[in-house]
N, C-alpha and C positions, 0 to 999 in steps of 0.2 A: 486619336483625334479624328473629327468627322473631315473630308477632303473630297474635292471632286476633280473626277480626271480630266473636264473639257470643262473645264468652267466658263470660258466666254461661250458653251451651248447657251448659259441660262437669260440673255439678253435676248433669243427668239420669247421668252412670257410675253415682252410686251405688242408682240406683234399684234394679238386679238386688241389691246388697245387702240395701237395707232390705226388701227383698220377703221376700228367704229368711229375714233375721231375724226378720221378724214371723212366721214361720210355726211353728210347734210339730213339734219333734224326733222321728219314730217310733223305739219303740224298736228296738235293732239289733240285728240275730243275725250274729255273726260265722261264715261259713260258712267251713271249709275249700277251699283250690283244688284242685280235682281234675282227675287226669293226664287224658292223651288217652285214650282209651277203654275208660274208667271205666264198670261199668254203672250207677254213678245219675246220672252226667253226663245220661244221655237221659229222667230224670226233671223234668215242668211242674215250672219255678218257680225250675230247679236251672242255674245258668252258671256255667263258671269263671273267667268275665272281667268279670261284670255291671257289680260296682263300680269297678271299671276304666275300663272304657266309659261308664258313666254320667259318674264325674269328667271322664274327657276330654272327654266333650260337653258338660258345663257349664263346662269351663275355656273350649272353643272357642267355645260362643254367650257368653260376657262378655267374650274376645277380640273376637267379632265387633261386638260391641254399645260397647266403647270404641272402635273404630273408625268406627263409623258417627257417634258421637257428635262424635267428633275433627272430621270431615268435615263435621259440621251447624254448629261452631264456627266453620269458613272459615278453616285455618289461611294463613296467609301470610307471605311473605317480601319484606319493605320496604328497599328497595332505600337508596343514599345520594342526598341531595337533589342535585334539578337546575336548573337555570335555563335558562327557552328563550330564546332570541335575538330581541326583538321589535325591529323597528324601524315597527312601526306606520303601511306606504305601503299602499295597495292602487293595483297599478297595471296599469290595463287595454291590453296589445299588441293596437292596430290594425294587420293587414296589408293592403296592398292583394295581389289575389289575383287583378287583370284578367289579359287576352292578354297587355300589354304587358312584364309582367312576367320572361315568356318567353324576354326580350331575353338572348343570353348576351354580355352585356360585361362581364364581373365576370370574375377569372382568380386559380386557385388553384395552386400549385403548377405553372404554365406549362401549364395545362389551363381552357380556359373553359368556364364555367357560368352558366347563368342567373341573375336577381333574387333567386327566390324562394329557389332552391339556398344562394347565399351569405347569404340573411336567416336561415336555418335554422340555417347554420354557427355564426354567431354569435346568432342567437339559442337554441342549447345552453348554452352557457356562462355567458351575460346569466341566464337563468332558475337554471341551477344554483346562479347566487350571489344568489340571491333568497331565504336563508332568514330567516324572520321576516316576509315578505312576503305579502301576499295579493295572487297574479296570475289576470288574466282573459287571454281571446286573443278577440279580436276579428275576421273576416275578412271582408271586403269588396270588393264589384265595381259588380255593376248594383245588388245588393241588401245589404246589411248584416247579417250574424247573430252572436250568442255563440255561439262552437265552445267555449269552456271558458268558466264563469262562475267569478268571484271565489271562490278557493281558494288554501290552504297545500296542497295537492297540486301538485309542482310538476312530479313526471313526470307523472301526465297530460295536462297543460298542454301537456309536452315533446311528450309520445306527439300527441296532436292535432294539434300544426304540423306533426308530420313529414307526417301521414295528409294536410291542406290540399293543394289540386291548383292549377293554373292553371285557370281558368275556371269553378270549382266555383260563386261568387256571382255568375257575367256574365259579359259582352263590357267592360261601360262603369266608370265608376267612379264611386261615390257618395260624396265624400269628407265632405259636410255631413252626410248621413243616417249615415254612420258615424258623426261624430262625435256625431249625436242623442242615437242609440244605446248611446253611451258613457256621453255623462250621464245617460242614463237606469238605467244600471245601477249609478253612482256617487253619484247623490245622495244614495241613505240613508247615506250612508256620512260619518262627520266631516268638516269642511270643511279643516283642512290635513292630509289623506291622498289627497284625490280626483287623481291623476293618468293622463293618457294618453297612448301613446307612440306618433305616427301614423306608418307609414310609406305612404308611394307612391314611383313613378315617374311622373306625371305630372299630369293638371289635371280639375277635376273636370267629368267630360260626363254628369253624371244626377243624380237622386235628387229629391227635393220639396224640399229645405232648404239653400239656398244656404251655403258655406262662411263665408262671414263672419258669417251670423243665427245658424248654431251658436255659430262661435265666442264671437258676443255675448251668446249662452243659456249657453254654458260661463265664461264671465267670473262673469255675475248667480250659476249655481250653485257659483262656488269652485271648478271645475275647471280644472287647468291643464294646459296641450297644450305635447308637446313633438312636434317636428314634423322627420322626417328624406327627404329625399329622395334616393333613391339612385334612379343610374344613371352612365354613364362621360361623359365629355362630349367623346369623339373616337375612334374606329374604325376601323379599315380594313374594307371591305366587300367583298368577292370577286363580281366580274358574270364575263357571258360577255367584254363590253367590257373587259375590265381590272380594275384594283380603284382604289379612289375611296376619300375619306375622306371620314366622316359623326361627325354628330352623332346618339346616340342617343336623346338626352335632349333633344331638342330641345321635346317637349310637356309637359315639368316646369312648373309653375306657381310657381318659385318667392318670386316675390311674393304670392301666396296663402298658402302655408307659411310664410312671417315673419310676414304681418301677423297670421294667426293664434297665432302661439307668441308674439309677442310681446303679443296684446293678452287674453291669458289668463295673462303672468308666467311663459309657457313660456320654451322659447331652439329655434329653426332649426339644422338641421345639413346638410349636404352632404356625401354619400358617392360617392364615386366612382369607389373601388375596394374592392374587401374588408379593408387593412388599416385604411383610412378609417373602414369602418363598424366595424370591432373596436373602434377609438380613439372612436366615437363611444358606444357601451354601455356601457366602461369610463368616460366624463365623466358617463354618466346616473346610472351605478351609482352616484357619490359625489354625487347630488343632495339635496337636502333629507332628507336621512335624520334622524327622529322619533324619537329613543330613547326607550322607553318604560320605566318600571322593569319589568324582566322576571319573567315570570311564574315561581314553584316549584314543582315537586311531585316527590313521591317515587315512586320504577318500582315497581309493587307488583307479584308474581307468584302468583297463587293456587295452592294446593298440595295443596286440600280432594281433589281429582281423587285420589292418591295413598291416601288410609287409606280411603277409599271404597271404587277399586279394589282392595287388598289384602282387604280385609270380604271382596266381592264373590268375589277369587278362593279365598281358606279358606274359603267356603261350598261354593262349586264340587265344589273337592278332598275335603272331606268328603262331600258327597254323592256322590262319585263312588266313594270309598271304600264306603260303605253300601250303595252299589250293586252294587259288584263282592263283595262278602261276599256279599249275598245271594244272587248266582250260583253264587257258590262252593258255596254251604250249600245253592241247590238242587238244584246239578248234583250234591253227593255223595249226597243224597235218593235223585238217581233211579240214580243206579250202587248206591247198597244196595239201593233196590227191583227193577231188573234181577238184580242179584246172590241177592236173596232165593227 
């Protein structure tokens, strides 16, 4: 529906009224119009369009003037009510982003790909269905950093992981100091919404903060870690020798990653291939989800831009008109005074 935000503005229209009203009437000579060149046409004082012109001008300046008034009122157009989607998680994606990462034993479409490649893959999808959610991205190596901080922005979020490189935070992996860094960006935050969703490929070689004293400082904070470990756990390896079968994941820590998820109220997961870890976001996805009673509001679209612009552009045109007359009326000046 059409609405306006100041509506007692639109009681200054009558102002050009009561102006003219209050003012006392001259009396009036009705003059004759006279033809085109009439000789008292060229007589001071004498036009055959005066009151013409003058009416038009004062219809267009109280046109102009209900217009600007319109405009000062904020007319708008309110939309039908909506309700946003809240489910009330904020949850912060830890990546690891070491060398190790690198590894391509992940296989898509009978084409192999690296760690990072297939976390990417599936984590498009994992975030796209994050609405109502406030997501961070997390990345970590030697060093631990926020690439996105807690936001309903979720292609950015998207845009950042793609931009993440192999070895952007280190050689090593700080798995305790990431998760420091987690609770430290979670804490202000209500205590059943604090969640993080850790991934690596292997065991933690750095950082100041041993994995289990996080995880014990994430307990005491009401954060809870959910903890996935991906990498394949068998390979064929191509030498000059031949080819040999390995384990890729041989430096996974996965007893570190349970004790952790489990002694924060998390849960461990095991990915070992890409459908693995699709089947593993899709379990997260239906975690603990918070329904909040959801928020309302109406789409307002402001409209004031409209009878502004219009003011604006019949000022234009009229002036532009007064302009080109007066050329007219000087260029015939000077052809009668050349001609004279």
């Amino acid at each position: 529906m059409l609405s306006f935000a100041y509506p007692w503005v639109l009681a200054l229209i009558a102002l050009p009224l009561l102006a003219n009203a209050r003012k006392r009437p001259a009396p009036a000579v009705e003059a004759p119009v006279l033809p085109t060149g009439h000789w008292l046409s060229d007589l001071p004082g004498v036009s055959r369009s005066g009151s013409r012109n003058s009416l038009l001008k004062q219809l267009l300046l109280l046109l102009i003037w209900i217009l600007l008034v319109t405009a000062l009122a904020r007319p708008q157009y309110v939309g039908e009510q909506v309700q946003l989607p809240v489910t009330g998680r904020d949850l912060l994606l830890a990546v690891d982003i070491s060398p190790s990462m690198d590894e391509q034993d992940m296989v898509v479409q009978g084409r192999s790909i690296n760690r990072l490649q297939a976390v990417k893959r599936v984590l498009h999808d994992f975030i796209e269905r994050r609405q109502g959610d406030r997501l961070g991205l997390l990345l970590f190596g030697t060093e631990p950093y926020i690439q996105a901080p807690l936001t309903f922005d979720l292609n950015t979020v998207r845009t950042l992981l793609d931009e993440s490189g192999i070895g952007m935070a280190g050689r090593a992996t700080a798995i305790g100091d990431a998760i420091g860094l987690a609770i430290k960006r979670l804490r202000d935050r209500p205590q059943q919404q604090r969640v993080v969703i850790l991934l690596t490929d292997g065991a933690n070689t750095a950082g100041e903060i041993p994995p289990d004293k996080a995880a014990e400082i994430a307990k005491a904070a009401g954060v809870r870690i959910y903890t996935i470990g991906i990498g394949a756990e068998s390979m064929i390896q191509r030498g000059l020798l031949g080819s040999r079968r390995v384990n890729p994941s041989r430096d996974l820590d996965e007893g570190l990653l349970t004790r952790m998820a489990q002694q924060t109220g998390g849960q461990y997961f095991r990915a070992r291939s890409l459908p693995e870890l699709e089947q593993i976001y899709q379990s997260i996805d239906q975690l603990e989800p918070i329904e909040l009673e959801g928020k309302r509001y109406r789409p307002v679209t402001e409209l004031y831009v409209w009878p502004a612009g219009l003011a604006v552009l019949i000022w234009l045109a009229w002036q532009l008109g007064r302009a080109l007359i007066l050329a007219r009326a000087n260029g015939a000046r000077r052809e009668e005074a050349d001609n004279g």
